[in-house]
C-alpha positions in Angstrom: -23.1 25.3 -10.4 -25.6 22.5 -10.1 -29.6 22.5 -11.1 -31.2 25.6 -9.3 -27.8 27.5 -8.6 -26.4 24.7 -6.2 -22.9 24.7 -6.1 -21.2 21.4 -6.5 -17.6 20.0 -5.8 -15.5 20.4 -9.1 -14.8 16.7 -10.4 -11.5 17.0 -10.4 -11.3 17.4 -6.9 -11.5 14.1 -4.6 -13.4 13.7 -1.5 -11.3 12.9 1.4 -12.8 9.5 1.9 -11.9 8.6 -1.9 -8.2 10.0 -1.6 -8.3 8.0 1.6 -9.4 5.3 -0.3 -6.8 5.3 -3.9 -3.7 6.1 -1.3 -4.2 3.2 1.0 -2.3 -0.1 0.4 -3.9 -3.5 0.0 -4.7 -5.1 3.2 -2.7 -8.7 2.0 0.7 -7.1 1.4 0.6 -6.0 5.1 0.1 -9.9 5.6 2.4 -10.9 4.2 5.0 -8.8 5.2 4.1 -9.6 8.7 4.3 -13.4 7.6 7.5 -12.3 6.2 9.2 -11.2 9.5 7.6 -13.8 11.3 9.1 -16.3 9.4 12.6 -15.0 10.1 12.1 -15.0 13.0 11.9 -18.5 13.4 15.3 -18.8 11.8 17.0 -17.7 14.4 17.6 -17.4 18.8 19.7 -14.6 19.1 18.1 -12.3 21.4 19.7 -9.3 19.3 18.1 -10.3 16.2 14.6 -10.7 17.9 14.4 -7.1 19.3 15.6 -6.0 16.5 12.4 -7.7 15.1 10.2 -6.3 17.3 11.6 -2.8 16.8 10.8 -3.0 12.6 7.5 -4.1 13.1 6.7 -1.6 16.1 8.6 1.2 14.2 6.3 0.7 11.3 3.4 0.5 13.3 3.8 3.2 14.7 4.0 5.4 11.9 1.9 3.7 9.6 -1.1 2.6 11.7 -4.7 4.0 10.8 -7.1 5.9 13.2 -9.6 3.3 13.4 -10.9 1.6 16.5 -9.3 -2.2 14.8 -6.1 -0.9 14.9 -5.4 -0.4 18.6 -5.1 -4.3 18.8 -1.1 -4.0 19.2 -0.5 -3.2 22.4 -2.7 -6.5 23.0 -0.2 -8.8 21.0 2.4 -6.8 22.7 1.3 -7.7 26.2 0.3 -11.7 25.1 4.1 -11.9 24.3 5.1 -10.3 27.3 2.9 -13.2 29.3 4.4 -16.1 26.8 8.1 -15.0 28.2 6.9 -14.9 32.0 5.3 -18.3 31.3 7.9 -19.8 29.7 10.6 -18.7 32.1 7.9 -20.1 35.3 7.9 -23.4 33.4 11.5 -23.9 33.3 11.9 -22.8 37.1 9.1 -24.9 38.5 9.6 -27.7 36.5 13.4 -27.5 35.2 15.4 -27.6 31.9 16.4 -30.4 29.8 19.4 -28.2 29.4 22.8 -29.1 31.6 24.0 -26.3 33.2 26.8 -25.6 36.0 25.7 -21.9 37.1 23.2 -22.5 39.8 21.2 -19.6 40.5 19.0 -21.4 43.3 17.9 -24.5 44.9 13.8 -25.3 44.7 12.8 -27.5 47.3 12.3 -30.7 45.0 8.9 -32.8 45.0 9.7 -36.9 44.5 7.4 -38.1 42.0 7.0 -42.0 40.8 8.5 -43.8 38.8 6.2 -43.7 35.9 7.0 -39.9 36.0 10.5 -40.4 35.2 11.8 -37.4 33.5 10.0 -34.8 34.8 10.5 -32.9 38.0 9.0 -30.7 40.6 11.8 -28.2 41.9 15.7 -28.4 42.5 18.4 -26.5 40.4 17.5 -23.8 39.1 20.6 -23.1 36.3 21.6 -19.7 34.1 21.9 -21.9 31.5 18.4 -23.0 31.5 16.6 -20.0 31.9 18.9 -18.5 29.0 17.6 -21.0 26.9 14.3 -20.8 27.6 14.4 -17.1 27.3 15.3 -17.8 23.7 13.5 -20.1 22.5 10.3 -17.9 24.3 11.4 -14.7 22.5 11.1 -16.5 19.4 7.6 -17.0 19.6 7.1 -13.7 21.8 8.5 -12.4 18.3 6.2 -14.3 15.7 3.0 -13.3 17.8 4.2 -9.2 17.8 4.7 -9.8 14.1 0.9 -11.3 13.4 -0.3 -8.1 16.1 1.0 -5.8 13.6 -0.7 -7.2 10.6 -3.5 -6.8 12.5 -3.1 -3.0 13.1 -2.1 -2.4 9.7 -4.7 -4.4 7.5 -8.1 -3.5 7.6 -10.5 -6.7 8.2 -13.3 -5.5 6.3 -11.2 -4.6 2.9 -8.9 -7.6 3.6 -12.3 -9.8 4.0 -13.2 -8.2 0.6 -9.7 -9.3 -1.1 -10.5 -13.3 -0.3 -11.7 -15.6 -2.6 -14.6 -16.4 -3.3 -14.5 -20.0 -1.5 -13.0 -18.1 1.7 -15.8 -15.2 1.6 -18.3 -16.9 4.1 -15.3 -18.2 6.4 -13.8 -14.7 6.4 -17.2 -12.8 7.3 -17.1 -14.8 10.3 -13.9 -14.2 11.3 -14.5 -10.5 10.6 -17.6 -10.1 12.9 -15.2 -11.6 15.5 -12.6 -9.5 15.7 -15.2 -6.4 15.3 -17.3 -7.5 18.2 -14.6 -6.9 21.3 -14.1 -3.2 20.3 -17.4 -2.6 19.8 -18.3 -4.2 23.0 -15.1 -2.2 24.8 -16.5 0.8 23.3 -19.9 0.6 24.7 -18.8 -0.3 27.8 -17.0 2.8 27.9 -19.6 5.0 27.0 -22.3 3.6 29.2 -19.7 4.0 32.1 -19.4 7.5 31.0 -22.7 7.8 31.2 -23.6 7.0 34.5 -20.8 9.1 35.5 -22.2 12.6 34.0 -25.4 11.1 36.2 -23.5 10.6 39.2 -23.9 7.1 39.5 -21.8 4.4 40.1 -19.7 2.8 37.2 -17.2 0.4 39.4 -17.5 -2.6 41.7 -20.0 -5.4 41.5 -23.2 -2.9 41.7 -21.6 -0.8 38.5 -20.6 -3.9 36.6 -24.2 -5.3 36.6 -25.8 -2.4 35.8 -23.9 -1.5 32.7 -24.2 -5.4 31.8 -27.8 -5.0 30.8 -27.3 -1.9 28.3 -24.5 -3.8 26.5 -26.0 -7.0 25.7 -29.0 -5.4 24.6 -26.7 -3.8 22.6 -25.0 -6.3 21.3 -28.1 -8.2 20.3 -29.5 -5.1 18.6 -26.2 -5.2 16.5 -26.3 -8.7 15.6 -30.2 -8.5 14.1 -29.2 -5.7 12.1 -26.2 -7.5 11.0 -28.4 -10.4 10.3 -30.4 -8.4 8.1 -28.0 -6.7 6.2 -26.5 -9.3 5.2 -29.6 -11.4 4.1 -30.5 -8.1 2.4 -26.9 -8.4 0.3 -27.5 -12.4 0.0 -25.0 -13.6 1.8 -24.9 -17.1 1.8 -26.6 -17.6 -1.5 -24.4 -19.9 -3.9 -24.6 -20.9 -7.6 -25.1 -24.5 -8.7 -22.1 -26.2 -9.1 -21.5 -29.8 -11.0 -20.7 -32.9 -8.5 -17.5 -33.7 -10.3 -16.4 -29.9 -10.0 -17.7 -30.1 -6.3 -15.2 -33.4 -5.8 -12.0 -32.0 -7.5 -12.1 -28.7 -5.8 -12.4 -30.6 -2.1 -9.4 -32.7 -3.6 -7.0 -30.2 -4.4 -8.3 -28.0 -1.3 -7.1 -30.9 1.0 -3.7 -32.3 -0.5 -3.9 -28.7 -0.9 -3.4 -28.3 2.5 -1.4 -31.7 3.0 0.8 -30.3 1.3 1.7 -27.1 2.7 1.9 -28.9 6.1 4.3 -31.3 4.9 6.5 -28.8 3.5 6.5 -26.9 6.2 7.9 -28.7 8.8 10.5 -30.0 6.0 11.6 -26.5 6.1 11.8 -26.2 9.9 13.5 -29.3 10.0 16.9 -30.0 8.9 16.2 -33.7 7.8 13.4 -32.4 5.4 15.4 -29.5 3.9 15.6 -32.0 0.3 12.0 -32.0 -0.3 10.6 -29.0 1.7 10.6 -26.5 -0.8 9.0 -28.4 -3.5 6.3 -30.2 -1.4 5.3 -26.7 -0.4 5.2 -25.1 -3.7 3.2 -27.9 -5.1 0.4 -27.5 -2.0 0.3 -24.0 -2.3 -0.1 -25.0 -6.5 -2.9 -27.1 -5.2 -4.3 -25.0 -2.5 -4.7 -21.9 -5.2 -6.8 -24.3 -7.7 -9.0 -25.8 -5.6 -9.9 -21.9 -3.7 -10.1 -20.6 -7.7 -12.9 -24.1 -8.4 -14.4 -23.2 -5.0 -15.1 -19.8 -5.8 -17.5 -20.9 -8.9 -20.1 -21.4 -6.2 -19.8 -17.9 -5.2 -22.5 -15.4 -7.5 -21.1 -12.1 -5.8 -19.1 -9.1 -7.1 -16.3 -6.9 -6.0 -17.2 -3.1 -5.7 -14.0 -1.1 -6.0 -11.8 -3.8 -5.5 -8.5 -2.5 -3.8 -6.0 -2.8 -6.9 -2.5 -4.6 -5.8 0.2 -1.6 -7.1 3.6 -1.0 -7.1 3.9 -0.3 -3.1 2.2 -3.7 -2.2 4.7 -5.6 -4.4 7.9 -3.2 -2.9 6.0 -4.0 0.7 5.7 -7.6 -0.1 9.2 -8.1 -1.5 10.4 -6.4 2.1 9.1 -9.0 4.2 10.1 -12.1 2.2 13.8 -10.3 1.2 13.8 -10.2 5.6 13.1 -14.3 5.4 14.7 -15.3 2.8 18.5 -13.3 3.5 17.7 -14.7 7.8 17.1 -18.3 5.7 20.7 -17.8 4.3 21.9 -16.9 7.3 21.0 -20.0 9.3 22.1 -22.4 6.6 26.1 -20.2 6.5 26.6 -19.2 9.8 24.5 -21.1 12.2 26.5 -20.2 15.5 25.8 -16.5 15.1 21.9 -17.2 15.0 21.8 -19.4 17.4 24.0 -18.8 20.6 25.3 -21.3 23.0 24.5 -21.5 26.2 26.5 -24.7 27.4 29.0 -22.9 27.9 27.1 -19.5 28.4 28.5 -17.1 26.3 27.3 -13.2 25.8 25.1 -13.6 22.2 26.7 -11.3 19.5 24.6 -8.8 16.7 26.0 -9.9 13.3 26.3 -7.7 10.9 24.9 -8.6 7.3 21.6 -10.9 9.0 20.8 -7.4 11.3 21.3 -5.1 8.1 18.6 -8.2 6.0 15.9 -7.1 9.1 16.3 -3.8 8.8 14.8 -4.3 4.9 11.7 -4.6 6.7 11.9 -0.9 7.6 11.1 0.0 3.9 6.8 -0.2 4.0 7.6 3.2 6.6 8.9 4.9 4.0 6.9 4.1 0.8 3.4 3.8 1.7 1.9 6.8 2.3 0.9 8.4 5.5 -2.5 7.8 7.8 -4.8 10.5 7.8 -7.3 11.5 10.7 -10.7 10.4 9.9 -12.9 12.8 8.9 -16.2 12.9 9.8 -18.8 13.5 6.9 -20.8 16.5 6.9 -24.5 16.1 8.3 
């Protein structure tokens, strides 16, 4: 019993906002398990391998996505891969392959360009062989884009935007108010159409569209003053003072930071830079880390129930780079069964120990805990 006989919640017992809250995982080992199968999935243009891909990602979606309005942004990825594969396989009709083939499938009437336009064409063959390859290469990147969508469903924005250092914080809000701003504008839309609706009015066609127009940017410019507000009530944007030398050594290491982690990069995607991929890239990343930990000095803000980074994040984490790293050792031992042929065409085959490495990426379904419904809070 509380002062004057009020009955009050036992403390042992959790609201369900705050079990919500200790059970969830940390938005950045979502991340980075995305990254994770992402970046096998540039290792590799066997179709097999791909879907199966997309089906660990979706799979995990699925079951682990949260009830929030963010986390309907999959089907979204989904259909932007969808268009990158009808794109892709247009291109290579319309303007043909750099791939020989001897399987015509059909003959485009053929547009003669000039000579300064010498390898490049309008029309003609139309080969098996290079739409197969183009289907490949396109489902590689059709892949990557399904993997970032499902980061995106599973990491919450605003904790994630929390989780950044201090010299990302005012890059992050921005980004955060941008990805917030289309739901909210989708859902207003769909409750002023609504709306009109229960009033028998009209909600489609030219006449509907303009008259709903209004009520959402009002709106939306009601939302961004009390945004405004908010955050120059928390003092965003207000930074400590920071030495010039500090100042000049943390843009430094920020940018050969950065240098860096390019460079590497394409040594790893590239078989001439294999030698000196991996350590150019540690040492950016090396650099990159310093300079954001300097830049965060500027930063006077602190953390309110930071989300802690447990033993799930690390098991999650460990999933998507175990997917990378075993589809990495795949490519460098067996390099025919990642990549198929397709001069000659031949039928692209699952192998065994590289599909049983993606199916690692199952384990986050299994050991983090379920979503709940959201539950309103009592009035």
């Amino acid at each position: 019993m509380g002062a004057g006989g009020t009955p009050s919640a036992p403390a042992s017992v959790p609201t369900p906002a705050r079990h919500q809250r200790r059970g969830a995982l940390h938005p950045g080992a979502w991340w980075l398990w995305a990254l994770g199968l992402g970046t096998a999935a540039t290792r590799t243009t066997n179709p097999l391998l791909l879907t199966l891909l997309v089906t660990v990602s979706a799979y995990v979606v699925v079951t682990r996505r949260p009830h929030a309005p963010w986390s309907r942004s999959y089907g979204a990825f989904v259909k932007l891969a969808l268009a990158v594969l009808l794109i892709r396989l247009l291109f290579t009709t319309l303007l043909g392959s750099p791939i020989p083939g001897t399987h015509t499938l059909l003959t485009l009437p053929e547009v003669p360009l000039p000579d300064w336009a010498q390898g490049i064409r309008l029309g003609g063959r139309v080969t098996a062989e290079g739409l197969t390859f183009a289907l490949y290469d396109a489902m590689k990147l059709a892949t990557l884009l399904i993997c970032v969508g499902a980061a995106n469903a599973l990491a919450n924005p605003a904790r994630l935007l929390k989780s950044l250092p201090g010299a990302l914080y005012e890059m992050g809000v921005a980004v955060v108010v941008a990805l917030t701003f289309a739901p909210n504008l989708i859902a207003d839309v769909q409750r002023l159409r609504a709306a009109r609706r229960l009033r028998g009015r009209p909600d489609r066609g030219v006449r509907g569209l303009l008259q709903v127009g209004l009520p959402v940017l009002e709106g939306a410019l009601e939302r961004s003053v009390a945004l405004a507000a908010a955050m120059d009530a928390r003092g965003y944007g207000r930074t400590a003072h920071v030495p010039a030398p500090v100042r000049r050594t943390t843009a430094a290491l920020t940018l050969g930071g950065l240098l860096g982690v390019c460079a590497g990069t394409y040594g790893l995607l590239t078989a001439a830079g294999g030698t000196y991929g991996i350590p150019v890239l540690l040492a950016g990343v090396a650099a990159a880390v310093a300079g954001l930990w300097l830049g965060g000095r500027r930063t006077v803000r602190t953390r309110y129930r930071p989300d802690r980074w447990d033993a799930r994040a690390w098991l999650v984490t460990a999933s998507g780079a175990t997917v990378a790293a075993l589809l990495f050792l795949a490519a460098a031992r067996d390099p025919a069964a990642l990549h198929p042929g397709v001069v000659p065409l031949e039928a692209p085959t699952l192998p065994l120990w590289p599909a049983a490495a993606v199916l690692v990426g199952l384990l986050p379904a299994f050991i983090t805990p379920v979503p709940e419904a959201a539950v309103k809070e009592p009035s």
